[in-house]
N, C-alpha and C positions, 0 to 999 in steps of 0.2 A: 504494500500500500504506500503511497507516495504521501511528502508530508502533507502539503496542502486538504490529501483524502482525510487524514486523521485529527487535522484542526478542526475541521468543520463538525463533524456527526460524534466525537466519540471524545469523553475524558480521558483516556487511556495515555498512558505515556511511557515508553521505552529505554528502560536505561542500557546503553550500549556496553559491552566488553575493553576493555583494558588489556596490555600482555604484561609480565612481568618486567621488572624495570632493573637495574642497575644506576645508581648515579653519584655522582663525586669524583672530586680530582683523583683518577687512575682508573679506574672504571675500564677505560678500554682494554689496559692490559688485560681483561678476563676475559677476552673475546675468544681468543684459544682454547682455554679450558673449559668457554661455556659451550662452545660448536662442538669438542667431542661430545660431552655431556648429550646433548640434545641428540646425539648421533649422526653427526654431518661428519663425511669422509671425502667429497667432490664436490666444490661449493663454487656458485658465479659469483663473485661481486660485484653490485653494482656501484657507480659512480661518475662521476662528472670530470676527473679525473685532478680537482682541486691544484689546481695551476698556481703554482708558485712554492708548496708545502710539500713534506715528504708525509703525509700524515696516511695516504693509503698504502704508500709503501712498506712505513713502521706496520703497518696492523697488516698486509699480507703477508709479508715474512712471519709475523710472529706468529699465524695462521700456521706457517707451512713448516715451524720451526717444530709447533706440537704435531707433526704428521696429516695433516691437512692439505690436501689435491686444493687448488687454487686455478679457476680463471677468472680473466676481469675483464668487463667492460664498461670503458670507460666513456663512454659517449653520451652520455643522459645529457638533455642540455636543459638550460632555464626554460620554463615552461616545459614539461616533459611532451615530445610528440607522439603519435601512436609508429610510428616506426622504430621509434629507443626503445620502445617496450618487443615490439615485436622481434626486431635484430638479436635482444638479448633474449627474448625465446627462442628464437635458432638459435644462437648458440650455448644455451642451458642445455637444449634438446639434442644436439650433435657433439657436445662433450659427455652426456651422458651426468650428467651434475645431478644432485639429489636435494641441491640445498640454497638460500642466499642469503647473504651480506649487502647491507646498503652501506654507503660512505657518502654522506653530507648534508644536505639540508633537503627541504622540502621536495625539490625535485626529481634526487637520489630515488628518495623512500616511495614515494607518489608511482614512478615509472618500476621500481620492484615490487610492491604491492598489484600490479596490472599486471606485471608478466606473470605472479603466481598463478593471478587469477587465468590467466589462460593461459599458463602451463597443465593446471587443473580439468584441464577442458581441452585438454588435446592439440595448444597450438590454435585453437580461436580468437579470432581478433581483438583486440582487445575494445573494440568502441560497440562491441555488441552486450556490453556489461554496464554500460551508462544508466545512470538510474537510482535505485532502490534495491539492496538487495537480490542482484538479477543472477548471481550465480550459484551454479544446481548441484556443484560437488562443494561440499563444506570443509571438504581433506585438500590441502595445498602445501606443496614444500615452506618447510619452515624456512624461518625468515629472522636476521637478529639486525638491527637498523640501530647505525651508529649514526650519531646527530654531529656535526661539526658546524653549526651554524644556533643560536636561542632567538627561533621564531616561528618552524614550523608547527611542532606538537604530531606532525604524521607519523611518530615513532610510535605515538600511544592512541590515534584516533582511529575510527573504522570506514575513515575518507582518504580516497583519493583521487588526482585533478590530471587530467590529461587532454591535450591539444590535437581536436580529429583534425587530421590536415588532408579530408578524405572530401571535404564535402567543398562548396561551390564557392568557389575563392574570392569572393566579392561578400560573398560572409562566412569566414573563419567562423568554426565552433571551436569553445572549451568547455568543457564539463567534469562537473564532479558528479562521481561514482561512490557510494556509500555500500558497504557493503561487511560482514559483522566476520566472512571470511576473511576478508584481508587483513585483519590486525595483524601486526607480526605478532611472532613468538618473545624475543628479547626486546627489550627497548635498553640502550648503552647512550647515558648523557655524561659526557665527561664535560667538566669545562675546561680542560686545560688544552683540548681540542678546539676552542673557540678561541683562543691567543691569538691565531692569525687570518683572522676574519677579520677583511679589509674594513677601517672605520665606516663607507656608507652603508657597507652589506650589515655592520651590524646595528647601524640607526635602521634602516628598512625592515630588518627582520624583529627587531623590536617593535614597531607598530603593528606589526601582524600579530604582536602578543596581544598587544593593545588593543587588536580589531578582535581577537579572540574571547579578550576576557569581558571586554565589555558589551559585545553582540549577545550573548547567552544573557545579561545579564538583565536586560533588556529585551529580551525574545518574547513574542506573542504564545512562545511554548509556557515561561513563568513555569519552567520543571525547577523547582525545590533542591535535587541533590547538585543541581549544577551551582545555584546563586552562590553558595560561600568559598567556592573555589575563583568565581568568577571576579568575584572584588576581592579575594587576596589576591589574585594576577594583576589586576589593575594598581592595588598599591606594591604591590612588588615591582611594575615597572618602572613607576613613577619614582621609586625609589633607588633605583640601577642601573634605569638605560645611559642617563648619561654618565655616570661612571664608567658602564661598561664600554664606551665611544669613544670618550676623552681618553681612558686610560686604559687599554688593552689588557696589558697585562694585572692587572689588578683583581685578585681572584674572588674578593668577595661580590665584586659587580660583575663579571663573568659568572659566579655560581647563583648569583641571585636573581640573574635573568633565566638561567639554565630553569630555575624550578619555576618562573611566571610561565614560561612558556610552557613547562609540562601542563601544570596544575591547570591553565588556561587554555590548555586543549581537549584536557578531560573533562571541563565544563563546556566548551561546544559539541562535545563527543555526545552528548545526549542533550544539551540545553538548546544547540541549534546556533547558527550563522544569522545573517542579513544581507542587506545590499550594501554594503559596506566591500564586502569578498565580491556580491554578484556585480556590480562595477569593474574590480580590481578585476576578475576571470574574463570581461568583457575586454578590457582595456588591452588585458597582455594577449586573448585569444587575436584582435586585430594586430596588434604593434609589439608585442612579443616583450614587452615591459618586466620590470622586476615587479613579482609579488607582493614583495613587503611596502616597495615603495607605490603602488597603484595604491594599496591599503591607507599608507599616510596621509595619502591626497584625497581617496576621497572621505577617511574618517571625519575631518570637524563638518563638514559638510552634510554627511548622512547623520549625527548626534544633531546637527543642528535642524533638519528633519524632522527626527524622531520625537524633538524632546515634547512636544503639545500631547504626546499621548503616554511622557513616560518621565513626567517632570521628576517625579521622587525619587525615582532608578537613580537618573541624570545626579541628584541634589544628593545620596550615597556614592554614587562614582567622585562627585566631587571632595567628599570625607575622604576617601580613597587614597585619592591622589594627594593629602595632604592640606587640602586646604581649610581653614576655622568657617563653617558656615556656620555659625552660632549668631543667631538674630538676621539671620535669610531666611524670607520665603523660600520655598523648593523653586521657582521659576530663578530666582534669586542663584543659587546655589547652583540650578544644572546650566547657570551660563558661567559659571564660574568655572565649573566641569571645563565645558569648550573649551574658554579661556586659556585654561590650564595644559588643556592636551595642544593648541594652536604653541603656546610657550615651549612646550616638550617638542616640536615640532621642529620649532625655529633654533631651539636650543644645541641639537643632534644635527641641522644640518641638511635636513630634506628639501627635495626643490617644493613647491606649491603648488603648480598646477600642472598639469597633463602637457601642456603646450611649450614648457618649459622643458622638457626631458629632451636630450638630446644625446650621442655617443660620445659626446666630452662633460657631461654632467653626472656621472657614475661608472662606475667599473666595471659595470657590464659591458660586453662592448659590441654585442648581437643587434642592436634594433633596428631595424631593417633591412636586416640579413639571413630572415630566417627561409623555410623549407619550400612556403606555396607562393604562388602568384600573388596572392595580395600584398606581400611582404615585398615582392619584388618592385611594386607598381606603386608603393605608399612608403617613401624612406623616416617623414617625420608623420608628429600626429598635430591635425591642422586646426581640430577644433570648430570648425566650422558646420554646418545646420545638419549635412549628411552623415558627418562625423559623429554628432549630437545623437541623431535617430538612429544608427544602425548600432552606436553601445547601448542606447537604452531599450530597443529591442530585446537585445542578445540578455540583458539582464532581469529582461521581464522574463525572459524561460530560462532562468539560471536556479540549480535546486535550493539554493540558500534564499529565496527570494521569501517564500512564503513564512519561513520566521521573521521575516521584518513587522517590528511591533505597530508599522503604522501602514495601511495601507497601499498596495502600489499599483498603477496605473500608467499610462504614457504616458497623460497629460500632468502629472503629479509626480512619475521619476526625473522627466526631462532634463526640469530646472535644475535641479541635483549635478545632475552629468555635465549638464553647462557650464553648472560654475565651477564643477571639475576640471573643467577643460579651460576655463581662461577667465575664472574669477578671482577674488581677489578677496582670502582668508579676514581683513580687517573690515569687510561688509558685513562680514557676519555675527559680529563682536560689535556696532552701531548699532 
């Protein structure tokens, strides 16, 4: 049953699966001794191939040191396509592997979580799984997903997000896939792994916490086991991220992000998303964007939306984050909230609007360079009226839509997307 079926007719509400976790500085060393354990003998690893660190190297050898068969691929790119997924199921399936390893942040885990799934299914593609629980064997090779980035949370969630680069190149699809089989097996959070996540990747992947902890917490779901996880993520980041930016090596803002991110995944993991993500999926499905950073831009934007139906959420997020609302109304208080994440915003360094992203403004260095035609025929994002309509489309059938606590429509996303695309964050704080 899809969410939207379940809001509407029925109280019923679904708490989702967790896998078992590992976390703290060393943590990955167990990676060896946890894969015998589990009985992995011939394992793929997946990964991105983290350019610049030797961080998949240390953890292959030390795979291979405890008698571990080892292959890797290393090709998963931002935004995972459905060919990354597929390629490493051929090659899962012609080495004869029994097992996988993710290595790095959201996109790693996202495109390993797909190939199980149709490794499990004989080699079926993987965009025939979009949806709601659409896969029919529940038995998939295990899986242990090491995090080297604090913002995805796809170590611990039962989502993940893949770019069909199948369908009609004048509208890119991206979609997420929820599904209670994919969860891995191990989840491995070290922070001492995230030492050399370049400062933007870790201001971007930061607001994804941010978009995490506080969409659940504010969801039209108002699922119970999610809220207290969901405003400790939110004062955990407000408390860390810029620590963990400014100062890299600093382990207590590296390990204090490491846990918002979990704990703030586990609370969408059954509390539910928004348009917050169904923008950021739209943005990077056409223009192949970072994640976290579609997230930042259009976070104050979509709170600032939401807040007419969610003033009190807003006016606790804003406790949250630190600030004395003592003698604020709640309206009072959840523009304080904004305020506050616009300040966290500017503080870390993120650009502002959609039109402003460019291949010399972050370290990504892909943007319109990716797989299909559109990517070919559209090098920036322009922001203009067609630009306008074909994300807010894409986002009105995006699966996180229907937890958004405040209604959506064309005529009522639009303006959103707009001001994503070439507004101007001090309009909304007037």
């Amino acid at each position: 049953m899809q969410v939207d079926e379940l809001l509407k007719p029925f109280p019923i509400k679904e708490f989702h699966p967790f896998p078992r976790a590992l976390m703290g500085p060393g943590a990955h060393e167990m990676i060896g001794p946890e894969a015998l354990n589990l009985g992995f003998t011939k394992t793929l690893v997946m990964t991105s191939g983290l350019r610049g660190t030797d961080i998949v190297h240390k953890i292959v050898e030390s795979m291979r040191y405890h008698g571990l068969e080892v292959v890797v691929y290393d090709q998963v790119e931002s935004n995972p396509k459905d060919y990354n997924v597929m390629d490493a199921v051929t090659m899962y399936q012609d080495n004869a592997c029994d097992s996988f390893v993710s290595i790095g942040g959201g996109s790693s885990h996202d495109a390993c979580k797909g190939a199980r799934i149709a490794v499990a299914h004989d080699g079926r593609n993987v965009n025939e799984f979009e949806g709601f629980n659409k896969s029919e064997n529940p038995k998939n090779p295990p899986h242990i997903a090491v995090s080297t980035t604090a913002g995805t949370g796809s170590e611990t969630s039962w989502a993940y997000v893949i770019t069909d680069t199948t369908t009609d190149p004048d509208n890119p699809h991206k979609y997420v896939a929820f599904d209670d089989s994919s969860v891995a097996t191990l989840a491995v959070d070290d922070p001492v792994l995230y030492y050399e996540c370049p400062i933007d990747y870790t201001a971007q992947c930061g607001f994804d916490v941010l978009a995490h902890a506080s969409e659940p917490y504010v969801s039209r779901l108002d699922f119970a086991p999610s809220l207290g996880n969901a405003l400790h993520a939110v004062k955990m980041t407000a408390q860390n991220l810029r620590l963990a930016v400014w100062n890299g090596q600093n382990l207590s803002g590296r390990e204090g992000m490491m846990y918002a991110q979990y704990i703030a995944a586990q609370a969408f993991n059954s509390g539910g998303l928004g348009i917050i993500h169904s923008i950021s999926h739209a943005v990077s499905a056409f223009y192949d964007t970072h994640h976290g950073l579609n997230n930042a831009i259009a976070l104050p934007r979509v709170w600032a939306f939401n807040m007419p139906v969610a003033y009190k959420r807003f006016a606790e997020i804003a406790e949250a984050m630190g600030i004395d609302t003592h003698g604020m109304t709640d309206p009072q208080a959840a523009d304080a909230a904004l305020n506050a994440a616009i300040r966290l915003l500017r503080d870390v360094g993120i650009t502002e609007r959609f039109v402003d992203i460019g291949t010399d403004t972050y370290s990504k260095n892909r943007l319109g360079k990716g797989p299909t035609e559109y990517y070919e025929r559209h090098k920036t994002i322009t922001g203009d009226a067609a630009d306008v309509d074909r994300i807010t489309k894409h986002v009105l059938g995006d699966a996180c839509t229907p937890g958004n606590p405040k209604e959506c429509t064309f005529d009522t996303v639009r303006p959103v997307v707009e001001h994503c695309m070439t507004g101007d964050l001090d309009d909304l704080t007037t």
